[in-house]
N, C-alpha and C positions, 0 to 999 in steps of 0.2 A: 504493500500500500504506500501510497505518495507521504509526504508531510510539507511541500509546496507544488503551487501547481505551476506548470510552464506558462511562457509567453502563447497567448492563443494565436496569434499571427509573425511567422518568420518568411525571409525568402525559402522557395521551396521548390525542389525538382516535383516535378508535375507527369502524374501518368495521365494520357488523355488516348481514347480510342473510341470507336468509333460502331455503330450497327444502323440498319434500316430496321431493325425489329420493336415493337414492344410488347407489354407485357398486358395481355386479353384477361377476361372475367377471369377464365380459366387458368390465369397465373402461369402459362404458357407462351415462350416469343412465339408473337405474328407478324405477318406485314403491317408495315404502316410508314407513313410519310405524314409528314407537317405542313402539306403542302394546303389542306382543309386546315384549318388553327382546331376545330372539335368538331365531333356530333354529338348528338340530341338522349344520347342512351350514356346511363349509369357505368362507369367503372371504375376499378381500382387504380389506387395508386399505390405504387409497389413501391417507389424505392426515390432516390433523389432526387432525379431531373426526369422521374415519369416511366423513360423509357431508355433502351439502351445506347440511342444517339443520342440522347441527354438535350432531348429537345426542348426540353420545362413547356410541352405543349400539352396540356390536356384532353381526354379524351371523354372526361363527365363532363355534363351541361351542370351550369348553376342557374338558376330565378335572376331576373333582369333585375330587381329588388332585393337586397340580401339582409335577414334577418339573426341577430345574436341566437342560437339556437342553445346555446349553455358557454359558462364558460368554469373549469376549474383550476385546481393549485393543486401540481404534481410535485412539489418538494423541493424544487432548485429551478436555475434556470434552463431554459432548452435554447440549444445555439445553432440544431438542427433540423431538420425538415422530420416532419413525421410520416408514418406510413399510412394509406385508409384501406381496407381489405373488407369487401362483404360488411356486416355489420360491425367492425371494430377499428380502432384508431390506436397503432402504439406510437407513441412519445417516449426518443432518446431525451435524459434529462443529465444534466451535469453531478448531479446529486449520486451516479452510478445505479441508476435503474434504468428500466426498459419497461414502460409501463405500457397495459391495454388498457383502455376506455371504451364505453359504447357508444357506437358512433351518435344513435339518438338523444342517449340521456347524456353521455360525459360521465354515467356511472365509472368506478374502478373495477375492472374484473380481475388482473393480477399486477403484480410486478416481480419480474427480473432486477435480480442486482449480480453485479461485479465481484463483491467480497458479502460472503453473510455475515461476518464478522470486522467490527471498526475498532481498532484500536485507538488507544488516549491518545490526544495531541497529531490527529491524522483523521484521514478521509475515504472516502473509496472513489477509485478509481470512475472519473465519469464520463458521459459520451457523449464527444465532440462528431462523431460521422450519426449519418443516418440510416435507418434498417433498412435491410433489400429484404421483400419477403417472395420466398418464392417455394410452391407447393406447399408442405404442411412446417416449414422452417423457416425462421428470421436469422438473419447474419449482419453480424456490426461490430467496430473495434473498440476501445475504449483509450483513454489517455496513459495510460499505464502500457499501451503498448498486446493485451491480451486481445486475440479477437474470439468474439463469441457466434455460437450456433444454439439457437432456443426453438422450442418445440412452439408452433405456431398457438396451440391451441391451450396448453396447462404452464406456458411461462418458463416449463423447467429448461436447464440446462442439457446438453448433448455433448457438446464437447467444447473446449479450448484449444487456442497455439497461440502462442507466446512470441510475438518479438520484440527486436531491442531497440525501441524508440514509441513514441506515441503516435495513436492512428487517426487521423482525421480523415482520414480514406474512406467512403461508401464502395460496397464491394460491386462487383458485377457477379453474377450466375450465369453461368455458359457451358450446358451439354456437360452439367455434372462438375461443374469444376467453380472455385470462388475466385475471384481476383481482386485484389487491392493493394495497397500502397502501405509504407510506414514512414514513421520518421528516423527508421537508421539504414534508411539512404536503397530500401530496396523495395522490388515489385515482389506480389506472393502470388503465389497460385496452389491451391489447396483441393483436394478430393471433399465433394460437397457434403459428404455422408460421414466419414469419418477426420475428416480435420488434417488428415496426412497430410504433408508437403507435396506437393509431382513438382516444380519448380520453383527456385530466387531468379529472381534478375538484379544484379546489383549499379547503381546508379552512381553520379556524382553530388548526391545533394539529395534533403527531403521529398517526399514523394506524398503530394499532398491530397490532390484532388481523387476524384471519382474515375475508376475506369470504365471502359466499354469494348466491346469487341464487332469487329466486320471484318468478313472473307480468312480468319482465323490467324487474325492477327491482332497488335495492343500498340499504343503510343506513349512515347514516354518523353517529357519534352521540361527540363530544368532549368538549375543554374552554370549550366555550362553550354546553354542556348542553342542545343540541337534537338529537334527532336528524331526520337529513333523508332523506328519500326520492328515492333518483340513478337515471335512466333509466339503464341498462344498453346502451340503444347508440347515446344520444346523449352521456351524462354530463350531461345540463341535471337540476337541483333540481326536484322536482314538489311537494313539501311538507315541512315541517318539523313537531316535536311538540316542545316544552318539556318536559325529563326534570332540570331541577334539580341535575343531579352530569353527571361526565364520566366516562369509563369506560374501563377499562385490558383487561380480558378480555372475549372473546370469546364472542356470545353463542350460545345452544342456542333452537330454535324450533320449535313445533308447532303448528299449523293460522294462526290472526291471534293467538300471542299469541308474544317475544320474552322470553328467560331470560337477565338477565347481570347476576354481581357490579360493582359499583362501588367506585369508590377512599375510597367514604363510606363506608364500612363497610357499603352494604347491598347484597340484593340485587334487582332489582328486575322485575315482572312489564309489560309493555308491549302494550297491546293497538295493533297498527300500524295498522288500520283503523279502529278508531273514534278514533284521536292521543289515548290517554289513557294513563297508568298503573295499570292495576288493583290491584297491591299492592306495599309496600315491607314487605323482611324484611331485621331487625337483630338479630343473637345476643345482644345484652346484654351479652356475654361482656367485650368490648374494644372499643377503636378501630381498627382495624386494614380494611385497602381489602382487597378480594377481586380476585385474580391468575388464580388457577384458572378455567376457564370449566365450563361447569355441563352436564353427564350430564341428560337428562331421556327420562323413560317416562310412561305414564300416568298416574299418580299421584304422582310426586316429580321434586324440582329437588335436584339432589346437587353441592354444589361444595364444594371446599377453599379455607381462610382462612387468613391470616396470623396469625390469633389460634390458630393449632395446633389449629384443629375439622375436620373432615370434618362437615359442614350438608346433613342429609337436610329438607326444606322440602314440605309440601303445596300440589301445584301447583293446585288451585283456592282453595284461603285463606291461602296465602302463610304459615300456621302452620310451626311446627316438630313436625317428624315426629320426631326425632334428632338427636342430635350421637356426636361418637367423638373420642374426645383421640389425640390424638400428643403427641409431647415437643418439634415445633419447626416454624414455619410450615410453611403449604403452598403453592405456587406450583405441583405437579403438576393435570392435570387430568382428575377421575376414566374412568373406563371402566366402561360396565356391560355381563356376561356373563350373560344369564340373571336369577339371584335373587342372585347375588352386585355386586361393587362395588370395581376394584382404583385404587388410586391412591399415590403415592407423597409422601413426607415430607424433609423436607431434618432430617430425625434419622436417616437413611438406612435408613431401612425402606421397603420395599413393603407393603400393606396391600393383605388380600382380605377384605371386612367383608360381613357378611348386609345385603340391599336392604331385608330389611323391617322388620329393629329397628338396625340398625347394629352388630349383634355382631360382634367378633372370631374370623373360621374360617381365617384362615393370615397369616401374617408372615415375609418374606424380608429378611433383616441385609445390606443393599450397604456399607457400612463409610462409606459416603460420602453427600451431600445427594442426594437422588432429585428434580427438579422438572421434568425431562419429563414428560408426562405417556404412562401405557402404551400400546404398539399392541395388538391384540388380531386376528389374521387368520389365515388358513390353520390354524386349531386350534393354535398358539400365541400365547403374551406375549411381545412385548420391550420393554425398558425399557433405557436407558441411564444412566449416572450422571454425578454431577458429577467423580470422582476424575480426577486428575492425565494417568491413559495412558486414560481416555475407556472406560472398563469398562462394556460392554453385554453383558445377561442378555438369555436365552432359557427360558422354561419351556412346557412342555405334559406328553406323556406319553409314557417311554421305551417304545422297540419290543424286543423280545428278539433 
């Protein structure tokens, strides 16, 4: 168990990869493209950024009017995105649980913890990434460095693996296998059932973001500003591309081309098959690195900046579409519903902005820093916050 807790933001080698799939009712990759922003039918939300191209595109519909449907205090703060499945919502909390809630009341049905036991003058280990849940298993790492595998449905525990750094990494699931990132400098890749190792990749630097996988390969893109190309079920390097910056978020990906803010202040457009960079986009605004990972549909790259913009971007000339002011960085990572755009602010607003000019159509007051970024499934939102007892919001549309 810890006795301080690290800095929650450093420069960090970046695993970023790449899929056309997501994840259907049936918790199964399907096809799917961002090229609709939604449809009109309920579904889950599995895991960070939705789906495995990490498009932060939704695939539930929410009510044009959106209503507080509960809100609770899960014990600490959540810095993470949570998951929505069928009727239940877990929330990673800093606190070192893994809580379930029901999706309609926000009742508590269990919690996972880290350590069962807290010693004096210490804490347990808490969770910085957010759950992937896929079939009847959740998988997520914690700041101590353990990553865990919990039984979907009773909370318990199944196994652990231990590495030697802290995980802010969301895993991917892929044909049996886990993938994620640490902070001592390497990629994992694990057997989904029992926790084995099949490969390391080892890196020059943290390995921070979310990965994803297409055509059975991984991206892995640091501080030492290249990003490289990892077989997926050997772990060996197949090529590298020269990207000039290292990169702290997560990127969003459609067809050969990669979307991901930089700690340069920019963000930058990546075409992985032909190893070039098609375009770099800088607000002008500030100096300030982009944390947020980037929402994209057919026409736009949406991410939030530490310089307090929400950055609507034209994803074939890397122009600027829009901006939208907050009062205080962003570190959340948008969600797109349809023609709307929600994302959250550490001035403790939630923001629901129009897609196509960046208007102002709703605003929710959390009292506290919002930098999870929202889930969006089953035809509701949840968002957690940074306050003190770990206050997670639920909206959609009250029933009579």
């Amino acid at each position: 168990m810890s006795t301080a807790r690290p800095i929650q933001w450093l420069s960090a080698a970046v695993v970023v990869s790449l899929s056309v799939f997501s994840f259907a009712a049936d918790l199964k990759p399907t096809a799917s493209s961002p090229s609709a922003p939604a449809v009109s039918t309920s579904t889950p939300w599995t895991s960070f950024r939705h789906d495995l191209a990490q498009t932060g595109v939704a695939t539930s519909s929410l009510p044009n009017d959106l209503e507080l449907l509960w809100d609770v205090a899960v014990g600490d703060q959540v810095l993470a995105t949570a998951a929505i499945v069928g009727d239940y919502v877990y929330v990673p909390c800093l606190s070192g649980e893994l809580v379930c809630l029901d999706r309609k009341t926000g009742a508590k049905q269990w919690a996972y913890k880290t350590v069962e036991v807290v010693e004096k003058n210490s804490f347990a280990p808490g969770f910085k990434s957010s759950p992937t849940v896929v079939g009847d298993s959740i998988y997520l790492g914690d700041e101590e460095g353990v990553f865990h595998a919990i039984d979907l449905k009773t909370g318990k525990g199944r196994w652990k693996f231990a590495t030697g750094g802290e995980i802010y990494s969301s895993a991917a699931v892929v044909d049996g296998r886990v993938i994620f990132g640490s902070y001592d400098n390497r990629l994992y890749c694990l057997h989904a059932k029992s926790g084995e190792l099949a490969w390391k990749y080892e890196t020059q630097g943290y390995v921070h973001c979310a990965p994803a996988v297409i055509e059975g390969v991984t991206f892995i893109a640091g501080c030492d500003e290249h990003l490289r190309v990892i077989d997926i079920k050997t772990g060996e390097q197949r090529c590298e591309i020269p990207l000039n910056t290292y990169l702290i978020a997560s990127p969003a990906v459609v067809g050969d081309v990669l979307y991901v803010g930089t700690y340069a202040s920019e963000v930058v457009a990546v075409d992985w098959k032909q190893k070039e960079v098609t375009w770099r986009y800088a607000s002008g605004e500030s100096e300030q690195p982009f944390h947020s990972s980037a929402a994209v549909t057919n026409r736009l790259v949406v991410v939030g900046g530490k310089d307090k913009l929400v950055h609507a971007i034209d994803r074939a000339t890397g122009r600027k579409a829009w901006t939208f002011q907050t009062r205080a960085r962003i570190e959340s990572s948008p969600v797109i519903v349809g023609e709307r755009v929600f994302i959250g602010s550490h001035d403790g607003n939630l923001y629901g902005l129009n897609l196509a000019d960046g208007k102002e159509l709703w605003k929710f007051n959390a009292g506290k820093p919002i930098s999870a970024g929202p889930a969006v499934g089953e035809g509701v939102l949840v968002v957690g916050s940074e306050s003190r007892d770990g206050k997670v919001y639920c909206f959609g549309k009250k029933t009579k």
